[in-house]
N, C-alpha and C positions, 0 to 999 in steps of 0.2 A: 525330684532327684533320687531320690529311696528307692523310689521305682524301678527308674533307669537302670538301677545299682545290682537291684533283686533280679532283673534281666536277666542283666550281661552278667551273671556269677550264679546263676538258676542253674540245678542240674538237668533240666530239665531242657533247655539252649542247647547245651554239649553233647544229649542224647539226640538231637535231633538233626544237628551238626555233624554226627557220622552216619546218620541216614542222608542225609542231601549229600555229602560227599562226596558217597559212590559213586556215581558216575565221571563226577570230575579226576579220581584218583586212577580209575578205568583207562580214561582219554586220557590222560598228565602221562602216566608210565608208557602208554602205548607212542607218544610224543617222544619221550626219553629214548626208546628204541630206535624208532626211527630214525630222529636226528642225532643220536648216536652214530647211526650209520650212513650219516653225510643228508638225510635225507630232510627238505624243512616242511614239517605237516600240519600245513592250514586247513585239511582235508578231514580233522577229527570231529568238528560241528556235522559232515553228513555222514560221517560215520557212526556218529553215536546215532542220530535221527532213523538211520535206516533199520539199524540195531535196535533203534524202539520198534520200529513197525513190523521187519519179520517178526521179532518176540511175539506180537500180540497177534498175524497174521498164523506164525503155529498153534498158541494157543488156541483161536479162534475154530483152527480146520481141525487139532484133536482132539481140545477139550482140557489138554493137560500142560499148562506153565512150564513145566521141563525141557520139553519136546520144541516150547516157544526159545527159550535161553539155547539151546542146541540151532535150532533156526537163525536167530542172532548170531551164533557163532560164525555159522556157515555163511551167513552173507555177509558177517565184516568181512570174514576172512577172503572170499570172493572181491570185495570192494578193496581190500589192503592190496590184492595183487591187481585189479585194474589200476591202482593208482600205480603200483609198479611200475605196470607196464609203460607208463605217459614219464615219468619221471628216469625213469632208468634207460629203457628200452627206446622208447623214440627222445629222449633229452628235452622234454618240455621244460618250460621254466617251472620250477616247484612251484612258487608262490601263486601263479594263474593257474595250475595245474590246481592245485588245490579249493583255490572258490570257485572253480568251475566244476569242482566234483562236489560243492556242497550247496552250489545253485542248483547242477544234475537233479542229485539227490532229494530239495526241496521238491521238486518239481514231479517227480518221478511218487514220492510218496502218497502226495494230494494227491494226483492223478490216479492212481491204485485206489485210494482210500474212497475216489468218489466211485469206482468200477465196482470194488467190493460191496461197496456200506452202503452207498448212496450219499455218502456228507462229503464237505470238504472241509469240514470243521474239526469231530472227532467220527472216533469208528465206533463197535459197540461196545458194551461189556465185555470184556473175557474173563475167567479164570484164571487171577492172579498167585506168586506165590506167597505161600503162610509162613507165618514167622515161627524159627525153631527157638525153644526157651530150653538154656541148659540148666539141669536143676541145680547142682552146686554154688556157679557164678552167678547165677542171676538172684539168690538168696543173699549175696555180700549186699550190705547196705550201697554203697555208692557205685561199686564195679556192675552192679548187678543191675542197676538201671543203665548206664552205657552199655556195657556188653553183655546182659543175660539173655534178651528177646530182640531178633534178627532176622530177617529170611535168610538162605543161602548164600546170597550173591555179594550180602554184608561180612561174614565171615572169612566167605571168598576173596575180598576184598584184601583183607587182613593178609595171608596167605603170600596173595599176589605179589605184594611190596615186599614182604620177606624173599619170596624165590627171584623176583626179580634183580633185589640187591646181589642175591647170591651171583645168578646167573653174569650178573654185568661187573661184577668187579672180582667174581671169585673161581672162574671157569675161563676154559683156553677160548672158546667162544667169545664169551663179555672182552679178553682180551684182544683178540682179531675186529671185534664191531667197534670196539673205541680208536683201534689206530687208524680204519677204513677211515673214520668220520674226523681224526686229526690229518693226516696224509695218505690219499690214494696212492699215492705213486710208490710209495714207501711199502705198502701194503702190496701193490704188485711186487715190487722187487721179493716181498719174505715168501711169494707163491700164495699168498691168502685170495681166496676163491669173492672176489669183491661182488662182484652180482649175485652170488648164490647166496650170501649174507644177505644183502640190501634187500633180496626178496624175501628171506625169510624172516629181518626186522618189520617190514612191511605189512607180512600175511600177518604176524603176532599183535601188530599195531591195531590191524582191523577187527581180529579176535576179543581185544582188547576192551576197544570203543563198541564193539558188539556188547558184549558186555553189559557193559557202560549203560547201553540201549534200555537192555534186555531190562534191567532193575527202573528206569524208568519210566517201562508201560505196565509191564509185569510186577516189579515191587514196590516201586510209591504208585503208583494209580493201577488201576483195572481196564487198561485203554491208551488207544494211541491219538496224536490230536496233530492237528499243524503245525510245524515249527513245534516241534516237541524241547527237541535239545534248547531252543531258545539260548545259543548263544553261552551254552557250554564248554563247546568243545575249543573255544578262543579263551575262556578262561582257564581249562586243562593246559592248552599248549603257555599262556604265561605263567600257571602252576608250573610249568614243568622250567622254564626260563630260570625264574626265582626260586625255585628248588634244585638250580646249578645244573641241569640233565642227571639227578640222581634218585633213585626211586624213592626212597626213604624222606629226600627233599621236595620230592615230585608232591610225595603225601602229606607233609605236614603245609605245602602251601593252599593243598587242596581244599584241606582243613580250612584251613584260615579262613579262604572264602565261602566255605560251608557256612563257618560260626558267623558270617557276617550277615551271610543268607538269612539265615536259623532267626537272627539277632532283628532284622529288620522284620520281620514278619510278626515276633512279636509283640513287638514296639509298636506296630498299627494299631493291638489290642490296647493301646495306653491314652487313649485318645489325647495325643502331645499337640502343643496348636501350630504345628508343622505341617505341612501338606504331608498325604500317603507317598504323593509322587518324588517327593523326593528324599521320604526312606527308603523308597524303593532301590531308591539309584544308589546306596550304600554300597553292596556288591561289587555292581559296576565301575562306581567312581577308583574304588580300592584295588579294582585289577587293574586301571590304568593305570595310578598311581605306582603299583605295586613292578609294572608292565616297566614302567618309566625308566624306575632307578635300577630296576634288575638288566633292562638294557644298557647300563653305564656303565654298571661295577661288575657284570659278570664275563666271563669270556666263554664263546659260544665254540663247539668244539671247530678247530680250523677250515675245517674242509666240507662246513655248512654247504649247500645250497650249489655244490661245484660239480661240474660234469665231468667226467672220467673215462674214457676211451677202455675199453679193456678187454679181452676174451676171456678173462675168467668168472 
């Protein structure tokens, strides 16, 4: 039981728990936007996946991890506005629309991966990013092991949640994207430009989960692999449920399932006479869970998942 104890209250759990994070906090807000703006994105699992494999397919052709996160960018943001396009433009149902882009997406990476590499397992090595150590913060005893040593896209991270709040509840924009996503029609009548948002919630969604991508080939591994995202981006989108659509809630859900993450993995070190397989499923079990009650008690903004006739 000491043990258990020494875990779950280890600083060393917490620091690792804002490393596995990222990506989920990436996908969570990129969700927030989107169904902000009416839009429901099941589509953020092949978004993050695909965002791994440009990262590490730029990497790979430069040389240089930057150049791969900038690749990432470009093909969420490419994949945010395909999804647009089926959601918005021709009125698919969201929901099919969306695991049909993250079947696509499976499907489409292996395939690449075994043309590039030769595997259908992982690719090669690349040139990942290094962790920046700031010297002030990271000398404070406790703040300094969470936040003193980080790559970029950890910081970034940070960053992101703050402009996003900003953007969504403190700018004429965030106000025009949340009434889209409570009443279209109401947003017609004030003249608010309702597709030109939805697409630009969309492209930022995919930037987003690029992102997201990018930190999981490029900054926890040196490599991209199958089913990378493994089921990521479905617990981002119930981070973002359970975090009300708000960024700041988006992140600390995200948290949560980090630290569960974080929490079961070193618990395997503990040799408990429990199966591994079903520490494993901690995580999992706790986004259901988590999934359940957030779809009961929370209200989803009105005009979820509703199709809109509109020219603007």
């Amino acid at each position: 039981m000491h043990e258990i104890l020494d875990v779950i209250f280890n600083i060393n759990t917490f620091s690792a728990a804002i490393r596995i994070s990222v990506p989920l906090v990436f996908a969570a807000i990129g969700g927030v936007f989107s169904e902000r703006a009416g839009i429901i994105n099941l589509g953020l699992e092949g978004m993050l996946l695909a965002g791994a494999f440009a990262g590490v397919l730029g990497s790979y052709l430069t040389g240089n991890p930057y150049i791969g996160v900038l690749f990432a960018i470009i093909c969420g943001a490419f994949i945010g506005f395909i999804f647009a396009l089926f959601t918005i433009k021709f009125e698919a149902n969201h929901v099919v629309a969306g695991v049909g882009l993250n079947i696509l997406l499976l499907g489409i990476t292996t395939w690449l991966m075994q043309i590039l590499w030769g595997s259908r397992g992982t690719s090669v090595n690349v040139t990942g990013l290094n962790e920046i150590t700031i010297p002030v913060l990271s000398s404070i005893p406790v703040l300094g092991k969470l936040f003193g040593s980080h790559n970029i896209l950890v910081y970034l991270m940070f960053i992101v949640v703050i402009i996003s709040w900003i953007i969504l509840f403190k700018t004429p924009f965030g106000l025009r994207l949340r009434v889209i996503g409570e009443h279209q029609e109401a947003a017609d009548t004030l003249g608010i430009k309702i597709r030109k948002i939805q697409y630009t919630s969309l492209i930022f969604s995919g930037i987003l989960c690029g992102l997201g991508g990018a930190y999981l080939s490029l900054g926890h591994l040196n490599w991209f692999s199958m089913n990378m995202s493994a089921g990521r981006g479905y617990m981002a989108l119930a981070a973002n449920i359970f975090g009300g659509w708000n960024p700041l809630g988006a992140f600390g859900a995200s948290y949560l399932f980090a630290y569960t993450d974080a929490l079961q993995m070193r618990m395997q070190a503990l040799n408990l006479n429990v199966p591994n397989e079903i520490i494993q499923m901690i995580p999992y079990i706790l986004t259901i869970l988590v999934l359940a009650g957030a779809m009961i008690r929370s209200r989803p903004p009105a005009g979820l998942g509703k199709h809109y006739k509109t020219n603007r």
